[in-house]
N, C-alpha and C positions, 0 to 999 in steps of 0.2 A: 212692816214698820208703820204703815196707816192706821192700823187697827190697833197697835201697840200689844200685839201678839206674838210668841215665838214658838213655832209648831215644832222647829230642829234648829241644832248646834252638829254640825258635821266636826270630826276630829281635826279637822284643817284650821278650822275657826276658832278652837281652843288651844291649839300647840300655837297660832301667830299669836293669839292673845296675852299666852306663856311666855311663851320664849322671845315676841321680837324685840321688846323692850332691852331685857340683859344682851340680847347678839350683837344691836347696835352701839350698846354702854364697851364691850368687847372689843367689837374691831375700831371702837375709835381710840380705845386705850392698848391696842395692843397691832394694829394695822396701819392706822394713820394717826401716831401719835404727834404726827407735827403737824395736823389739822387742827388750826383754829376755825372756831366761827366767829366772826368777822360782822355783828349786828352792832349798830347804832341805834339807843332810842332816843325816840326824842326827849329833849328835858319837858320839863313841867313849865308853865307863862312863870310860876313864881321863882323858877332855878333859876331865871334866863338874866346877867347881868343886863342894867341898865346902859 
């Protein structure tokens, strides 16, 4: 990664690439579908009532 070279891509690093994206969109729609996440941001200085 220092030299911005990639000599190999092992099969392992292409299937997490693939697939872990859709596995996690899955089990949260179909495993813990009562999981919210639960993040607060912050407002903006201009949102912020007087």
């Amino acid at each position: 990664m220092a030299t911005g070279k990639v000599y190999a891509v092992n099969i392992g690093t292409l299937l997490f690439l693939l697939i872990n994206g859709p596995m996690i969109a899955l089990a949260d729609q179909h495993l813990w579908h009562n999981l919210h996440h639960n993040i607060t941001l912050p407002r903006a200085i201009s949102d912020r009532a007087e």
